[in-house]
C-alpha atoms as an extended CHARMM CRD file, in Angstrom:
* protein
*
       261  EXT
         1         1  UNK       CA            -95.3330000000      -24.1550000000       26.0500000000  PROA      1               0.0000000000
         2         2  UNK       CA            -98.5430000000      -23.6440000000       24.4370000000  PROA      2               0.0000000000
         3         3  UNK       CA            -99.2770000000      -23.6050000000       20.5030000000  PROA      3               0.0000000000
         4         4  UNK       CA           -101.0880000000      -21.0170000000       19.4130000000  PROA      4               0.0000000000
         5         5  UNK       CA           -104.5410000000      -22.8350000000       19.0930000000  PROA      5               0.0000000000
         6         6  UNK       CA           -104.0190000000      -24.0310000000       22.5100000000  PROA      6               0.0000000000
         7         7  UNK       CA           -103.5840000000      -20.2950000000       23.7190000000  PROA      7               0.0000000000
         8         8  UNK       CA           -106.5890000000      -19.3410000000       22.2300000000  PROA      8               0.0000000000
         9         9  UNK       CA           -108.4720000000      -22.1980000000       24.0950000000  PROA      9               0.0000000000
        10        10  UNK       CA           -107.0790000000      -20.7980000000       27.2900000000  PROA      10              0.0000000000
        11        11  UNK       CA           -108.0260000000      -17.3070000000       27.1360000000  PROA      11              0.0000000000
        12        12  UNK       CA           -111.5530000000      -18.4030000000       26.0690000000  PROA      12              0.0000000000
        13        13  UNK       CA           -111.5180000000      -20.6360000000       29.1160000000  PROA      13              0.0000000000
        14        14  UNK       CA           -110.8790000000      -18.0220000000       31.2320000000  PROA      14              0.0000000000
        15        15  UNK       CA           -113.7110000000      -16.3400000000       29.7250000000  PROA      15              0.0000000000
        16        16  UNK       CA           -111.8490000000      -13.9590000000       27.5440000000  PROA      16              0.0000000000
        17        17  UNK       CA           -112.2660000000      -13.7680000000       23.8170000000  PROA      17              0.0000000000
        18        18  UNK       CA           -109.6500000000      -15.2120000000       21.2140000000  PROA      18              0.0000000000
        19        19  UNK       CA           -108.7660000000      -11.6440000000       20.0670000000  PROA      19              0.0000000000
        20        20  UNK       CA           -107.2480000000      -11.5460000000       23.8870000000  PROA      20              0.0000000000
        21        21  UNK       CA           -105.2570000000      -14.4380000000       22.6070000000  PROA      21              0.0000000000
        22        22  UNK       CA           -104.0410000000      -12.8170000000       19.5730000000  PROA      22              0.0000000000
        23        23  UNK       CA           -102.7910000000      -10.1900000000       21.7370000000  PROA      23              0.0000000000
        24        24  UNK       CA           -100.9550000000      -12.7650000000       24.0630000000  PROA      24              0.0000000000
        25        25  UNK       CA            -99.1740000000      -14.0910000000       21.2170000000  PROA      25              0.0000000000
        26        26  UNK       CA            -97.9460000000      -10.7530000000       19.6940000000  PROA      26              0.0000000000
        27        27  UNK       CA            -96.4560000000       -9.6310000000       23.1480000000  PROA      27              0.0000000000
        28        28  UNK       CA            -94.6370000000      -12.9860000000       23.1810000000  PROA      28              0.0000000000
        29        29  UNK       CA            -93.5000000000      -13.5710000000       19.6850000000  PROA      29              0.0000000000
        30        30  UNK       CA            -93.3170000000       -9.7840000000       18.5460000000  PROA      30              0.0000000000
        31        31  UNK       CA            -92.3410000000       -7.7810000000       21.2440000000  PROA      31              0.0000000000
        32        32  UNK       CA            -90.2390000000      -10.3020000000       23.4290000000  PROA      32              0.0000000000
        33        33  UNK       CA            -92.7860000000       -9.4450000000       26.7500000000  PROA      33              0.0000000000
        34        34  UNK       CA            -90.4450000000      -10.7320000000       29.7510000000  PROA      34              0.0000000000
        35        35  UNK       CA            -93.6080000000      -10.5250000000       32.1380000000  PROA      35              0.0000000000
        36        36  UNK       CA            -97.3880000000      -10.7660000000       31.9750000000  PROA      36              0.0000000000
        37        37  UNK       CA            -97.3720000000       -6.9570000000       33.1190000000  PROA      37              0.0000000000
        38        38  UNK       CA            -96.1210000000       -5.5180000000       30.2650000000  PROA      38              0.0000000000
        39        39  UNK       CA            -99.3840000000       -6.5910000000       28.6110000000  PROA      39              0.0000000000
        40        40  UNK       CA           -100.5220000000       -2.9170000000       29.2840000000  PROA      40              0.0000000000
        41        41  UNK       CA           -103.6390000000       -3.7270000000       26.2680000000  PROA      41              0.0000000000
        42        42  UNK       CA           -105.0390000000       -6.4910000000       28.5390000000  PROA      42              0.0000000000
        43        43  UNK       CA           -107.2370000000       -5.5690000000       31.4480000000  PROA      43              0.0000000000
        44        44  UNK       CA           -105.8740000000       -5.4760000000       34.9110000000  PROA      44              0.0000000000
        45        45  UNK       CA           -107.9440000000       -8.2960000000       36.3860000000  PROA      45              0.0000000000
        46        46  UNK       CA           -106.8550000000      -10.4920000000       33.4110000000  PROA      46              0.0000000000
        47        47  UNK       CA           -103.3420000000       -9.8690000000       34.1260000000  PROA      47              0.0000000000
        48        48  UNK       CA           -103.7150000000      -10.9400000000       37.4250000000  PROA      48              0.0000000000
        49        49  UNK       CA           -105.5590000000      -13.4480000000       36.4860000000  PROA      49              0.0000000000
        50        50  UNK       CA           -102.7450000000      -14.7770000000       34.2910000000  PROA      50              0.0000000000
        51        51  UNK       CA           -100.2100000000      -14.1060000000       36.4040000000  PROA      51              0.0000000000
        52        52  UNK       CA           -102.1170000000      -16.9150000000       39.0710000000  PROA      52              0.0000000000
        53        53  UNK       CA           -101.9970000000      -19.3030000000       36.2970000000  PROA      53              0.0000000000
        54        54  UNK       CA            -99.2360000000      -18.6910000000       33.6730000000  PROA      54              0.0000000000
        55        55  UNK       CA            -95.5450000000      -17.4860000000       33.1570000000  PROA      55              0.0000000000
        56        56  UNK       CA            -93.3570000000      -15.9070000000       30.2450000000  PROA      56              0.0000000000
        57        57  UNK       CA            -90.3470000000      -18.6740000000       29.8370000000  PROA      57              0.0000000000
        58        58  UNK       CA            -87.2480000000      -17.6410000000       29.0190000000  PROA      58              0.0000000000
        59        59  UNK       CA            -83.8720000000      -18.6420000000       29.1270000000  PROA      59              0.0000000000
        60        60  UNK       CA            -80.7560000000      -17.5250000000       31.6790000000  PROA      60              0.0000000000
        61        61  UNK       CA            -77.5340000000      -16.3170000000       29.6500000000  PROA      61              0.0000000000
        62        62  UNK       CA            -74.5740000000      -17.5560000000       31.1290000000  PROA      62              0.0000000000
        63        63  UNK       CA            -71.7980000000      -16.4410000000       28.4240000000  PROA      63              0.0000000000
        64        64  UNK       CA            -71.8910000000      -14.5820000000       25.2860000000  PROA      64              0.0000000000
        65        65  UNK       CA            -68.7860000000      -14.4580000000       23.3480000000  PROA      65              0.0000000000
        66        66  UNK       CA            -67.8260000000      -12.0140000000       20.1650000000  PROA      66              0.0000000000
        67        67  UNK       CA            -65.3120000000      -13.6210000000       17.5350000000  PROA      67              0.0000000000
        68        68  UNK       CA            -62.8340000000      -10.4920000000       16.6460000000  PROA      68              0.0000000000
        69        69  UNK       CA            -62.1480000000      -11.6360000000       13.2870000000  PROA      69              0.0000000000
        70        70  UNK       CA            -65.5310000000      -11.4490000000       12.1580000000  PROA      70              0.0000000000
        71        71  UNK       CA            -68.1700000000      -10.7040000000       14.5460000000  PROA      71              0.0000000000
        72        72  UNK       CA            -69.8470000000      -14.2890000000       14.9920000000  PROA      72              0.0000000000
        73        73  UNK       CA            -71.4150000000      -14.0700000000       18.6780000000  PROA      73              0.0000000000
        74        74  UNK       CA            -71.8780000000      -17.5960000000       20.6930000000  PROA      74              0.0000000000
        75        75  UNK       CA            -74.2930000000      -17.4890000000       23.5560000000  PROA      75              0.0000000000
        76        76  UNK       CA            -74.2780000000      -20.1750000000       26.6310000000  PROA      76              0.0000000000
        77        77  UNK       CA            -77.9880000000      -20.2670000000       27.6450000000  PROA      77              0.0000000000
        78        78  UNK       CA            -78.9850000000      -22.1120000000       31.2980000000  PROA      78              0.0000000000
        79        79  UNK       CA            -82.5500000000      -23.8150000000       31.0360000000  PROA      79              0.0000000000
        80        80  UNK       CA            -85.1060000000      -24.2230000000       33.6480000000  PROA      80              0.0000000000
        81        81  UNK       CA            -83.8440000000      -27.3140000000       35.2530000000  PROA      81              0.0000000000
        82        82  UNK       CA            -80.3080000000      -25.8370000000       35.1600000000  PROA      82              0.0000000000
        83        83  UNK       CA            -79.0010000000      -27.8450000000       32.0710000000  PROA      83              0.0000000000
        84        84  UNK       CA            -77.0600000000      -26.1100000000       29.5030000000  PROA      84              0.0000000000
        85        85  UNK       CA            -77.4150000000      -25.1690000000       25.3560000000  PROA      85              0.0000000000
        86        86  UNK       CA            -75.6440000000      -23.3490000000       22.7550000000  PROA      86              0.0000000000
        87        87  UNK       CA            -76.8310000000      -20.1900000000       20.2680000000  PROA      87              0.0000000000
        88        88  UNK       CA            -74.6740000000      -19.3230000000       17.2560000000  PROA      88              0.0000000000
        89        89  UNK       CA            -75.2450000000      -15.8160000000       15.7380000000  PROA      89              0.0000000000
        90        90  UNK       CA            -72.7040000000      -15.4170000000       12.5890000000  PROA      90              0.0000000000
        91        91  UNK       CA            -73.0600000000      -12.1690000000       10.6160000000  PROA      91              0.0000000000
        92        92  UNK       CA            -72.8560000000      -12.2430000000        6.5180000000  PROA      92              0.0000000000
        93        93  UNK       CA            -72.6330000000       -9.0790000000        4.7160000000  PROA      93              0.0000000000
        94        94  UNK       CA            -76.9240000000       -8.6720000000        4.7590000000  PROA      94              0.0000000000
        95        95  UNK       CA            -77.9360000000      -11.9320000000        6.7260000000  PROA      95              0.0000000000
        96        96  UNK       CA            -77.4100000000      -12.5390000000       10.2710000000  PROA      96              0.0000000000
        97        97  UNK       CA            -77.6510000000      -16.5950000000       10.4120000000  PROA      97              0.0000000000
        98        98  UNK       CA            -78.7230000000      -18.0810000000       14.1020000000  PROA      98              0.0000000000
        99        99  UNK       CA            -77.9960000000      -21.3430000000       14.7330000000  PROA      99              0.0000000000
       100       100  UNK       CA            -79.9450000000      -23.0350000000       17.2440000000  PROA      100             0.0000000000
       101       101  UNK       CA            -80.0160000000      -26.2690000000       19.0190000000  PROA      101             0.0000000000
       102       102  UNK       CA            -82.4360000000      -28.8240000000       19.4400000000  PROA      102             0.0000000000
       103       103  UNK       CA            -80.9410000000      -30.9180000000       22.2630000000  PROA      103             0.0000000000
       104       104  UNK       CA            -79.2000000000      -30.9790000000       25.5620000000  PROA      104             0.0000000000
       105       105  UNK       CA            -76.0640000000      -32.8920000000       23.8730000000  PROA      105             0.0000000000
       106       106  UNK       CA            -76.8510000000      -35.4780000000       21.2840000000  PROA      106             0.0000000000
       107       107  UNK       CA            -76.9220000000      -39.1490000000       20.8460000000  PROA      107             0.0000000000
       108       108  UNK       CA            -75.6070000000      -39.5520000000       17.3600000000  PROA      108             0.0000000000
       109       109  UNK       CA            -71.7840000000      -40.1080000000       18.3300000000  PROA      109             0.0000000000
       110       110  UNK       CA            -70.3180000000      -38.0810000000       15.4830000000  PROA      110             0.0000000000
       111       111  UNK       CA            -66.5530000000      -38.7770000000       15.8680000000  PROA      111             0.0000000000
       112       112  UNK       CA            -65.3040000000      -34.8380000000       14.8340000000  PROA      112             0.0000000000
       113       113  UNK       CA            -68.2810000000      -33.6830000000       17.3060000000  PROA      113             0.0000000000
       114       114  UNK       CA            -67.5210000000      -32.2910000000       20.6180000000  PROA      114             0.0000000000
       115       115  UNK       CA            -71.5610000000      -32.2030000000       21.1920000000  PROA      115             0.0000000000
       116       116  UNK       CA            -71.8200000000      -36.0580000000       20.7180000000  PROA      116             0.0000000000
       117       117  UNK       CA            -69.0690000000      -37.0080000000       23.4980000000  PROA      117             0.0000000000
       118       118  UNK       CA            -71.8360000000      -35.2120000000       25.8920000000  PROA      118             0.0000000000
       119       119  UNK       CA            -74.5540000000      -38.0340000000       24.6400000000  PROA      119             0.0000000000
       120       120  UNK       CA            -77.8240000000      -37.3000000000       24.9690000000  PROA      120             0.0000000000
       121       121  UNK       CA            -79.5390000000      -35.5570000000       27.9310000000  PROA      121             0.0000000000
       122       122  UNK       CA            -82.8300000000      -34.8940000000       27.0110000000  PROA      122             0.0000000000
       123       123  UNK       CA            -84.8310000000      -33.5960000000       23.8290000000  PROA      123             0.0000000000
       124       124  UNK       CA            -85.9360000000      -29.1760000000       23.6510000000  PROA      124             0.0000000000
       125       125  UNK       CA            -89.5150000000      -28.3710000000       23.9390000000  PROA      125             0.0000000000
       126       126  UNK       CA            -90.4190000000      -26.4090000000       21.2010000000  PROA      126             0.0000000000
       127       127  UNK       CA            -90.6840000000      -23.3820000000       23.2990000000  PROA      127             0.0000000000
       128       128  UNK       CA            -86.9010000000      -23.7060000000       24.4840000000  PROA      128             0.0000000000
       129       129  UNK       CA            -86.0950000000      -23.9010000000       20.3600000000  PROA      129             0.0000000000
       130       130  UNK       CA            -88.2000000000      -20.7630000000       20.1820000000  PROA      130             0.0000000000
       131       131  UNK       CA            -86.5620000000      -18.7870000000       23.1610000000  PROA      131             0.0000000000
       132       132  UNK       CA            -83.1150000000      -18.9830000000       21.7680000000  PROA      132             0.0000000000
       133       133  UNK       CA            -84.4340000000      -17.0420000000       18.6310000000  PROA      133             0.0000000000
       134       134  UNK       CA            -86.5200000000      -14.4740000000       21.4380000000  PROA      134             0.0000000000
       135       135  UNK       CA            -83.8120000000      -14.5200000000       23.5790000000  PROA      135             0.0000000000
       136       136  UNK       CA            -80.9510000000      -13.6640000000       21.0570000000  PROA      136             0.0000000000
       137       137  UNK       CA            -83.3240000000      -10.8870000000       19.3750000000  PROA      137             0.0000000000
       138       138  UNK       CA            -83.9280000000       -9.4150000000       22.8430000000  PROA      138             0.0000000000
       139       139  UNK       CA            -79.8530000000       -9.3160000000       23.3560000000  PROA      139             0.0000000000
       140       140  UNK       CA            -78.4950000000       -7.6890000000       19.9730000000  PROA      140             0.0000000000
       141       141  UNK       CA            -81.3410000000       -5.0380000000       19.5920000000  PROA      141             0.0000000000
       142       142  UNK       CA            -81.3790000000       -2.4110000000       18.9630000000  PROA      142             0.0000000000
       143       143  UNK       CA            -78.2990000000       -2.9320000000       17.4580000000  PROA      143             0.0000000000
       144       144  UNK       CA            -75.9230000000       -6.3370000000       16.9270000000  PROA      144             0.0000000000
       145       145  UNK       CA            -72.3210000000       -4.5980000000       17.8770000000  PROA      145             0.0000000000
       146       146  UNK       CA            -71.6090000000       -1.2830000000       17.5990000000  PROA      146             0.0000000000
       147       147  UNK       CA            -69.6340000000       -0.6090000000       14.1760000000  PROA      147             0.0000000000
       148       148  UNK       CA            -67.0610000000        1.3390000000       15.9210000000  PROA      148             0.0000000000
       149       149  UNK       CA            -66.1260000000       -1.5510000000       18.6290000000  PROA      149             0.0000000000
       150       150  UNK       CA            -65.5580000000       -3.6480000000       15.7510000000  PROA      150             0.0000000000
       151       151  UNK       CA            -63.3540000000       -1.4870000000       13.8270000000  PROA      151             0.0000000000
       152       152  UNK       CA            -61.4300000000       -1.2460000000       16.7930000000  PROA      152             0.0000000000
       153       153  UNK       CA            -61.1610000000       -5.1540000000       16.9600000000  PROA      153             0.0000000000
       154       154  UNK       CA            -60.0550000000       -5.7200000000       13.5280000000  PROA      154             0.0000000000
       155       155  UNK       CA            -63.5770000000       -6.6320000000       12.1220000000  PROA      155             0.0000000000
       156       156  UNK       CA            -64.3320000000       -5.6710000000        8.8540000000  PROA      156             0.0000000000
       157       157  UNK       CA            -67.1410000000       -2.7810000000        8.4900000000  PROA      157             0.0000000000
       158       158  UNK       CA            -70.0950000000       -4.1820000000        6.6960000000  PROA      158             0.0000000000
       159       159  UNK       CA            -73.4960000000       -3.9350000000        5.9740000000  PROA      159             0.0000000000
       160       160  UNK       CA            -75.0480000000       -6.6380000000        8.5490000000  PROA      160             0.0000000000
       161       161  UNK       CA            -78.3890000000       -6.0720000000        9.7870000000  PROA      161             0.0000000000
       162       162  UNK       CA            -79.7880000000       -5.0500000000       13.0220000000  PROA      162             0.0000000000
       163       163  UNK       CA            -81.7620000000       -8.7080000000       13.3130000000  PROA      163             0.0000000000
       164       164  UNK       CA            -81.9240000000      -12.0780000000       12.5570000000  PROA      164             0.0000000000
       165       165  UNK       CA            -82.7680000000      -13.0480000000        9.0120000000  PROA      165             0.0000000000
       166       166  UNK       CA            -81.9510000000      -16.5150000000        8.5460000000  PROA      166             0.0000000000
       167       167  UNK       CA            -82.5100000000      -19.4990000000       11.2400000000  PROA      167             0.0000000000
       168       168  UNK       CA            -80.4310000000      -22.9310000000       11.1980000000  PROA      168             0.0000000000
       169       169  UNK       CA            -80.9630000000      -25.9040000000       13.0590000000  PROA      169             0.0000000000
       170       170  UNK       CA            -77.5330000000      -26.7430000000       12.8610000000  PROA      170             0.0000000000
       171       171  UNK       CA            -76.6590000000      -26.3350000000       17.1270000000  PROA      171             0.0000000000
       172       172  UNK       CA            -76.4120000000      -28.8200000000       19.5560000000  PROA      172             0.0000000000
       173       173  UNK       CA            -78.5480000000      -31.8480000000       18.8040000000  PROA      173             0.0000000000
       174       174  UNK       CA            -80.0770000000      -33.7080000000       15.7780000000  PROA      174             0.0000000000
       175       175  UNK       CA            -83.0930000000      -32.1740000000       14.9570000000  PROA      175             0.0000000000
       176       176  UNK       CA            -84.8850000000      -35.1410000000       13.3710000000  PROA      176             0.0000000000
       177       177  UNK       CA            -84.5110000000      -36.7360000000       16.4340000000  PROA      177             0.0000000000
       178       178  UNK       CA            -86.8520000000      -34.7580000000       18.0070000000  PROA      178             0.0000000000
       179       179  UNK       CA            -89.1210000000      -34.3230000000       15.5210000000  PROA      179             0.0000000000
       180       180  UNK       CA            -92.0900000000      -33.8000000000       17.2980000000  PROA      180             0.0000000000
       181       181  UNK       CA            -90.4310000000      -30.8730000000       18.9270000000  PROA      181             0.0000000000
       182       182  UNK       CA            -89.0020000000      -29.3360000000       16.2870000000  PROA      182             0.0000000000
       183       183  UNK       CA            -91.6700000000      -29.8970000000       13.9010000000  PROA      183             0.0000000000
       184       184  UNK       CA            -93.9140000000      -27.3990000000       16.3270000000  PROA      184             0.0000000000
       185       185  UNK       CA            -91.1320000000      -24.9060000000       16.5200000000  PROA      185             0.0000000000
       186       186  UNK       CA            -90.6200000000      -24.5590000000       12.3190000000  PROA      186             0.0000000000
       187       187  UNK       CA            -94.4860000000      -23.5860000000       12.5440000000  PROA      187             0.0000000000
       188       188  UNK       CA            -94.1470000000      -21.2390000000       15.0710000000  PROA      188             0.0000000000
       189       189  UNK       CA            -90.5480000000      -19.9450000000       13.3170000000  PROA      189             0.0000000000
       190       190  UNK       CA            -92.6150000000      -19.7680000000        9.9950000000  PROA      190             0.0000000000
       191       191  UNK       CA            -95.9860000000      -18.7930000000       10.8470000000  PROA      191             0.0000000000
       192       192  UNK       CA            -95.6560000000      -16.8340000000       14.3240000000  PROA      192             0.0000000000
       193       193  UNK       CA            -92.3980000000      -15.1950000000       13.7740000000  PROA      193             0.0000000000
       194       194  UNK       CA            -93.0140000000      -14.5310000000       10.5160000000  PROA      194             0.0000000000
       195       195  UNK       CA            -89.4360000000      -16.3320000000        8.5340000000  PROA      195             0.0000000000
       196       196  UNK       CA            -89.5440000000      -16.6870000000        5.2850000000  PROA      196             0.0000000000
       197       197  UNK       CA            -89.7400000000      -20.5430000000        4.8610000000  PROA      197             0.0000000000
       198       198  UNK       CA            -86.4720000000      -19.7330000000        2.3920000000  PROA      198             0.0000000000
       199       199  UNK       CA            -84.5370000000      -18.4530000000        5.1230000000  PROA      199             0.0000000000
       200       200  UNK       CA            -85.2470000000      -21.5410000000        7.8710000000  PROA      200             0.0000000000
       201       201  UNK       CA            -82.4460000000      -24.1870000000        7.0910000000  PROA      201             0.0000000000
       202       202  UNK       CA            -82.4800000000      -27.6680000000        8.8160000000  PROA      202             0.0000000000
       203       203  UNK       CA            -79.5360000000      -29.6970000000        9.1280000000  PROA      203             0.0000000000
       204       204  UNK       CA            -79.6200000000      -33.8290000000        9.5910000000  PROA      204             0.0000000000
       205       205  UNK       CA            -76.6030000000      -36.3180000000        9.8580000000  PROA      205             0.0000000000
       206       206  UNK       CA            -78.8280000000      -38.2850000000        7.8540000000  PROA      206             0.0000000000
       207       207  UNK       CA            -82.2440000000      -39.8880000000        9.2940000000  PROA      207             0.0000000000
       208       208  UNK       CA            -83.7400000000      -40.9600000000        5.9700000000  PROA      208             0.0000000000
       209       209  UNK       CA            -87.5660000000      -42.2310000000        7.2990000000  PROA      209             0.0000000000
       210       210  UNK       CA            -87.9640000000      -38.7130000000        8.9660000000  PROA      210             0.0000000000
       211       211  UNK       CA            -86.2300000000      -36.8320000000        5.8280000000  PROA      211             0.0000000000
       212       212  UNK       CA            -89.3400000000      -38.0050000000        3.8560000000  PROA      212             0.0000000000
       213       213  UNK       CA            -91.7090000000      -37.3150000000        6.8870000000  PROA      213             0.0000000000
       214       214  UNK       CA            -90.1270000000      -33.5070000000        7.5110000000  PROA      214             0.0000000000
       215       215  UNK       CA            -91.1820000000      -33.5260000000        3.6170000000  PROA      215             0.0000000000
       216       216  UNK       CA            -94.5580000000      -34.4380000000        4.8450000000  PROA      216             0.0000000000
       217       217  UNK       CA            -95.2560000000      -32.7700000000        7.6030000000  PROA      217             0.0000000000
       218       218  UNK       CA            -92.9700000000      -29.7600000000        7.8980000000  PROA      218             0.0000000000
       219       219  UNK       CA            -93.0830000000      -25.9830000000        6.3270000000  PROA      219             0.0000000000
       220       220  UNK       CA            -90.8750000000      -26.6190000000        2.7070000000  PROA      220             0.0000000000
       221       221  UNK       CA            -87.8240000000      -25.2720000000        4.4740000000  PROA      221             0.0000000000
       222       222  UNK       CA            -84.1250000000      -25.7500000000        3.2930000000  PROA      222             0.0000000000
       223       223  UNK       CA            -82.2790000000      -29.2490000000        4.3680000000  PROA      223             0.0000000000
       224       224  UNK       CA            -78.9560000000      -29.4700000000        4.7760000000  PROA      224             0.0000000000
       225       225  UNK       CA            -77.0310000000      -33.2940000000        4.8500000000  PROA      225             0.0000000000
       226       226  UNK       CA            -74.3860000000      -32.8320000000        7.0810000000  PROA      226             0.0000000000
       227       227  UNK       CA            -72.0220000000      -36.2580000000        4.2790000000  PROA      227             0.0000000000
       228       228  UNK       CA            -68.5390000000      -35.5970000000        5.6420000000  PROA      228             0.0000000000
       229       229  UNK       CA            -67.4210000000      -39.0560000000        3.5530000000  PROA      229             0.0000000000
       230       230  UNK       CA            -68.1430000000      -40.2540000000        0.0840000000  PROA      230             0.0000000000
       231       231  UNK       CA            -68.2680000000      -43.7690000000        0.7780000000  PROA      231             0.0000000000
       232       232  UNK       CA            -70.2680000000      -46.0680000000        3.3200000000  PROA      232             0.0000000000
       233       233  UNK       CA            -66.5110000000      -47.5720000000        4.7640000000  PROA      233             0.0000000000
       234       234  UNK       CA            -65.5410000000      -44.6230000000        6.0590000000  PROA      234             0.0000000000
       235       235  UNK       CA            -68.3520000000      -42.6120000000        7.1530000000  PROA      235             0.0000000000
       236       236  UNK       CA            -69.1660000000      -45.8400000000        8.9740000000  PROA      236             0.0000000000
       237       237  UNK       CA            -66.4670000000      -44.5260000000       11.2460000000  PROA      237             0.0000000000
       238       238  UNK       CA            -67.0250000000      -41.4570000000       11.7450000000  PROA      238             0.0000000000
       239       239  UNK       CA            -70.4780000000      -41.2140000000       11.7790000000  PROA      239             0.0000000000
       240       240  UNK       CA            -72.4710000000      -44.3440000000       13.2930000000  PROA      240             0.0000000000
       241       241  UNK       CA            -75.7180000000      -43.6320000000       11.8100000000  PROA      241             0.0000000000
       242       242  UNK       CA            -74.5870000000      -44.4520000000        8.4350000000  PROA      242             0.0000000000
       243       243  UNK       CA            -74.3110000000      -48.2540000000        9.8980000000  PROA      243             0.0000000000
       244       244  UNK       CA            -78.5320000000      -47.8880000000        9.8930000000  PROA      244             0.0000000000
       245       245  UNK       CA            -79.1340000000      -45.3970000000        7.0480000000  PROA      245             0.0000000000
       246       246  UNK       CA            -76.1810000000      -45.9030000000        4.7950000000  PROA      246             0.0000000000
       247       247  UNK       CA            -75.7430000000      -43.2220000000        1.8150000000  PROA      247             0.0000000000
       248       248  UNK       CA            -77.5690000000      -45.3370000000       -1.0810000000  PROA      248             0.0000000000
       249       249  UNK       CA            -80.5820000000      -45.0600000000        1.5250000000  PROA      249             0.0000000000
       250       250  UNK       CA            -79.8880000000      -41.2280000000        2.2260000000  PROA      250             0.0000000000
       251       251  UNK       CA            -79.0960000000      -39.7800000000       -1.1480000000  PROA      251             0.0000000000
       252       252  UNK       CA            -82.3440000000      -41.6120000000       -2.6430000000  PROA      252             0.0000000000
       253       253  UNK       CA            -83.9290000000      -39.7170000000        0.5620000000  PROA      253             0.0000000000
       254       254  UNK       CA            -82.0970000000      -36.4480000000       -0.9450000000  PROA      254             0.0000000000
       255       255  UNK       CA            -83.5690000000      -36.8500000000       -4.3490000000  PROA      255             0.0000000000
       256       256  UNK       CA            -87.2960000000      -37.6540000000       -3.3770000000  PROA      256             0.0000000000
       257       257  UNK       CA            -87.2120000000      -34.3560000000       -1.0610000000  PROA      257             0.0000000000
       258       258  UNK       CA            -89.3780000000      -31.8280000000       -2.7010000000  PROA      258             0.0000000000
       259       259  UNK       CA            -87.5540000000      -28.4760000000       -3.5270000000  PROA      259             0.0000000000
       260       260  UNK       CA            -89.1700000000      -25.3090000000       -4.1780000000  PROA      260             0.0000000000
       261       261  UNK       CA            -88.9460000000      -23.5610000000       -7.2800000000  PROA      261             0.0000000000
């Protein structure tokens, strides 16, 4: 739950230098550490001493299902308080795409989206947006699906890597609105995890105030407009936000958004 200049203020509070930290954040981020105890390059007394005061989250799968026509995976992950979220992980000749979600259901009331009849539970911490990426990683190394399982299924042979190479916040939820949330996670996606801001795409029904303040505020990833009409009468219907933000609004949202490049 902790940013990283927050975990560097609690290893110095428990007297420990911010190089300790730094070594914290690689077994977490890096090498997907499931337990304090695998931190085998901390000393034993801090590891108990960590272990008194601090956890590893991570989240419970519950289903993962393997498309046979082309090797797309969909995991159901269970969350500390026992509600529900959905991973995507669709392979593409050299990039393996994740999509991940940002919200337990979602409170825009899409009309073509199943996620929207579940309205909106609650918001993702930014560490329950990172998980899904740790969690996934942890689950297809060392290797996505075997080559030979796939042949057998039908699924082309390609050339798709062994780990994630692009993320998408295109899951369950509307990422702008949780913002705060999701704002923390690109900078940990970016700058802990080490994605290429190129490769992070997010994807909004159309929130035009936080379009310009994801410009702001945000790592200069990719955004994605999820349109689906090309007038205001009908995507009125189908998509109620357009009744607030209609496209006039969005598209001159669109055009002010800086692009690298």
């Amino acid at each position: 739950a902790l940013t990283e200049q927050e975990i560097v203020k609690f290893a110095e509070n428990q007297g420990q230098s911010s190089y300790r930290a730094k070594q914290i954040i690689n077994w977490i981020y890096k090498k997907y550490a499931t337990s304090l105890e695998e931190m085998t390059d901390l000393s034993k007394s801090f590891r108990e001493l960590l272990n008194k005061t601090a956890f590893i989250s991570s989240l419970k799968l519950l289903s993962r299902i393997i498309g046979t026509k082309d090797g797309t995976q969909k995991f159901l992950f269970e969350l500390e308080d026992g509600e529900t979220i959905e991973s995507v992980l669709i392979p593409d000749n050299d990039r393996l795409t994740l999509c991940i979600s940002s919200q337990v259901g979602c409170a825009m009331g899409c009309k073509f989206c199943v996620t929207g009849k579940l309205g909106l539970k609650r918001n993702l911490k930014a560490y329950e947006i990172i998980d899904q990426i740790i969690s996934v990683s942890k689950i297809i190394a060392p290797s996505v699906i075997p080559l030979s399982s796939l042949c057998q299924r039908g699924v082309r042979r390609g050339s798709s890597p062994s780990k994630i190479t692009n993320i998408v916040f295109m899951g369950m939820g509307e990422p702008l609105h949780n913002f705060p949330e999701v704002l923390e996670a690109l900078r940990r996606i970016t700058d802990i995890l080490g994605f290429s801001k190129r490769r992070v795409t997010l994807s909004t029904v159309g929130i035009a105030p936080e379009i310009f303040e994801l410009a702001e505020k945000a790592p200069r990833i990719n955004l994605a407009i999820s349109i689906n009409a090309t007038t205001d009468e009908i995507r009125n219907k189908i998509m109620p936000i357009n009744q607030k933000y209609h496209l006039k609004e969005l598209l001159n949202a669109c055009r002010k958004f800086p692009l690298e490049p």
